[in-house]
C-alpha positions, 0 to 999 in steps of 0.5 A, spaced: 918 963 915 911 967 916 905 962 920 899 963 924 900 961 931 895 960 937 898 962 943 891 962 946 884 960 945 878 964 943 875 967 937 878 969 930 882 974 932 887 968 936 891 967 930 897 972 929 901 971 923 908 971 925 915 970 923 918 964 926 924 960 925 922 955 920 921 947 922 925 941 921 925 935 919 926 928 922 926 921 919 920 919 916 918 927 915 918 931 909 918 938 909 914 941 904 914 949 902 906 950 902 901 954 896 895 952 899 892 950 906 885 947 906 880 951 911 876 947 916 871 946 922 877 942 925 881 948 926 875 952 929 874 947 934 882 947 935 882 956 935 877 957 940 878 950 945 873 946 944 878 941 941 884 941 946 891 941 943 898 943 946 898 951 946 902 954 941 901 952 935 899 953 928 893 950 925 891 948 918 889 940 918 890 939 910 895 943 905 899 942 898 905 943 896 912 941 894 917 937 897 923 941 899 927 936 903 924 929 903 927 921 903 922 918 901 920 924 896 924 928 888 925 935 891 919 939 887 914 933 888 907 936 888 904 933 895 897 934 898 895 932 906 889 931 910 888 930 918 896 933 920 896 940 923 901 946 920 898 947 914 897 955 916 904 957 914 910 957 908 913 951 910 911 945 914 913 938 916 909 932 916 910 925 917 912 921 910 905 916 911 901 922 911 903 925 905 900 923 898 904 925 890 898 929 887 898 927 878 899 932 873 892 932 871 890 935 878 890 942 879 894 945 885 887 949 888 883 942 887 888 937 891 888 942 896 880 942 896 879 936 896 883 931 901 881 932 908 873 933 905 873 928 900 876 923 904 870 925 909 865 925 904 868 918 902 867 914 908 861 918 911 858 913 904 861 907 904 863 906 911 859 909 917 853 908 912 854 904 906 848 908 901 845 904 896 842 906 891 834 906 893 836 909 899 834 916 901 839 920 905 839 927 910 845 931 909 845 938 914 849 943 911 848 941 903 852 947 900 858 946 904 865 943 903 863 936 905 856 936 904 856 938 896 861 933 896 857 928 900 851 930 895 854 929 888 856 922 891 850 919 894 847 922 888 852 919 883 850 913 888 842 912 886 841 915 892 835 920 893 838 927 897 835 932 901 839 937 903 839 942 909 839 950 907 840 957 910 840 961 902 837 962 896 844 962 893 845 955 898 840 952 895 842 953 888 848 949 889 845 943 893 841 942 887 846 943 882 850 938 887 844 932 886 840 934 892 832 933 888 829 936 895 832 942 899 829 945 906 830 951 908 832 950 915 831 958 918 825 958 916 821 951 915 821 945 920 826 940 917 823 933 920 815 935 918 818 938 910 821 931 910 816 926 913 811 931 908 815 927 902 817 921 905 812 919 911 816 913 914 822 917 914 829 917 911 834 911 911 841 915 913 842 923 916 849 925 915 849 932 921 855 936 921 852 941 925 850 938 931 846 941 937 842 945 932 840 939 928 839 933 933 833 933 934 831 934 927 835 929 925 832 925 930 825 925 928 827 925 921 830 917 921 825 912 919 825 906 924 833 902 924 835 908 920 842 911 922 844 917 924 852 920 922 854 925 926 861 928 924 860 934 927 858 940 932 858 946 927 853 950 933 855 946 939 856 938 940 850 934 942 849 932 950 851 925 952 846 921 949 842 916 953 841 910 948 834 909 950 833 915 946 835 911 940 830 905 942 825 910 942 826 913 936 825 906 933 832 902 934 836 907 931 844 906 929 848 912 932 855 913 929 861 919 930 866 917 925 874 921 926 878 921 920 884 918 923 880 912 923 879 911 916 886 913 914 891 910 919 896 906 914 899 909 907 895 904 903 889 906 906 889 914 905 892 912 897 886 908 896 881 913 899 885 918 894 885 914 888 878 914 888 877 921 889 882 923 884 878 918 879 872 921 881 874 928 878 877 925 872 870 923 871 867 928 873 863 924 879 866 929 884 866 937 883 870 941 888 867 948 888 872 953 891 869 960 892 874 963 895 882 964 896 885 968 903 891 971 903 895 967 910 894 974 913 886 974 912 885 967 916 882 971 921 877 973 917 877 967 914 874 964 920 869 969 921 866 968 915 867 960 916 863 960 922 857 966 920 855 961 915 858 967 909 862 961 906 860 955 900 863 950 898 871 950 899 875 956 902 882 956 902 888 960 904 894 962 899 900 960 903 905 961 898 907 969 897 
């Protein structure tokens, strides 16, 4: 079968397409012949090191498919995963627990859109920050994956958002997602814009970017605000003294992981029914923008890191 394989960190050019001998299963694992593989920051941070994992590997943490040898799965059952490596490839194992059944009426591309984002998007909102309708929230990044998701459900929620930009074309998609103010980062100061609208501050800051943005983040919380930081886009953030917080107004930092929120087979199925009812009602929107062919996932991250990418990207996988 073909594979993206790391044999060393670095930068794109670390992914080798290669043909190599195709996995097999154990007890618990299903195996599942690959149409699509989600494309992620996770598997930056994996490429390049800054999340250590046992070299070689193939990355990909989110895929869907159809089984081809399952205990527990009918051979040519339409499945989807989140938060378990091997997606960039034509076949991979993954652990039974891990696996959902993705129904007729969800289309390939949007189950492999939606899983390992939409889970996020779901938790960020009602577990490290349970938004209400009245609140208003920062969301960095809000024309990407997670922050259009993020956006159309805070929105859905009652909850006002303001959304982080680099684009004209950025900011269009933000607004279609919800968000009823945007500020162009790479050109405005995002605390002052936000303080010009709401003095006091914001209720909740979801920052996905990281050390760019944290100190905007900070300076944009209202007293007891809270903080999400799921993720380092520009770099991580340096260890944080929590006097900081209490200086800012005795703020709540939290840094949420995925595993966490999904550790059991009824936990991911709960979180996923409730994504999949989200698109049959039209609360939740997935937005692809583009599709890789597996031999351009280099590329691929160069696009996601420059920031030239909205939306979900995915890797077609299958031939």
């Amino acid at each position: 079968m073909r594979a993206i394989r790391v044999h060393e960190f670095g930068g794109p050019d670390a992914l080798i397409l290669e043909d190599v001998s195709p996995p097999e299963p154990g007890a618990g694992q299903s195996l599942v012949r690959l149409y699509y593989a989600g494309l992620n920051y996770t598997e930056i941070y994996q490429r390049s090191g800054v999340t250590k994992v046992q070299l070689p590997f193939i990355p990909g943490s989110e895929g869907f498919g159809v089984i081809e040898r399952s205990a527990r799965f009918s051979v040519g059952t339409r499945v989807a995963w989140a938060g378990y490596p091997g997606a960039y490839a034509e076949l991979a194992v993954v652990p039974d627990h891990r696996l959902v059944a993705v129904p007729d009426d969800i289309s390939d591309d949007v189950a492999a859109a939606l899983l390992l984002q939409g889970i996020t998007a779901h938790y960020l909102i009602e577990d490290s920050y349970c938004a209400r309708a009245g609140d208003v929230a920062l969301v960095h990044a809000a024309a990407g994956g997670v922050g259009l998701l993020l956006t159309q459900l805070l929105t859905a929620k009652g909850v006002a958002v303001i959304g982080t930009v680099s684009s004209d074309a950025k900011a269009a998609l933000a607004r279609d997602a919800g968000a009823h103010q945007i500020v162009r980062y790479d050109h405005e100061h995002v605390a002052a814009a936000v303080r010009g609208v709401y003095p006091d501050g914001v209720d909740v800051v979801y920052d996905s970017v990281g050390q760019a943005t944290w100190t905007a983040s900070l300076a944009s919380l209202r007293r007891r605000g809270t903080i999400v930081l799921y993720g380092h886009a520009s770099g991580k953030v340096a260890p944080v003294d929590p006097m900081l917080l209490a200086r800012h107004g005795s703020l709540t930092l939290t840094r949420p992981l995925i595993g966490d929120f999904i550790p059991t087979a009824n936990d991911l199925q709960e979180r996923v029914d409730r994504l999949f009812g989200w698109v049959r009602n039209g609360s939740l929107r997935p937005l692809i923008t583009r599709k890789y062919s597996l031999a351009d996932a280099a590329q691929a991250h160069r696009d996601l890191e420059a920031r030239r990418t909205s939306g979900k990207a995915l890797l077609r996988t299958a031939n």
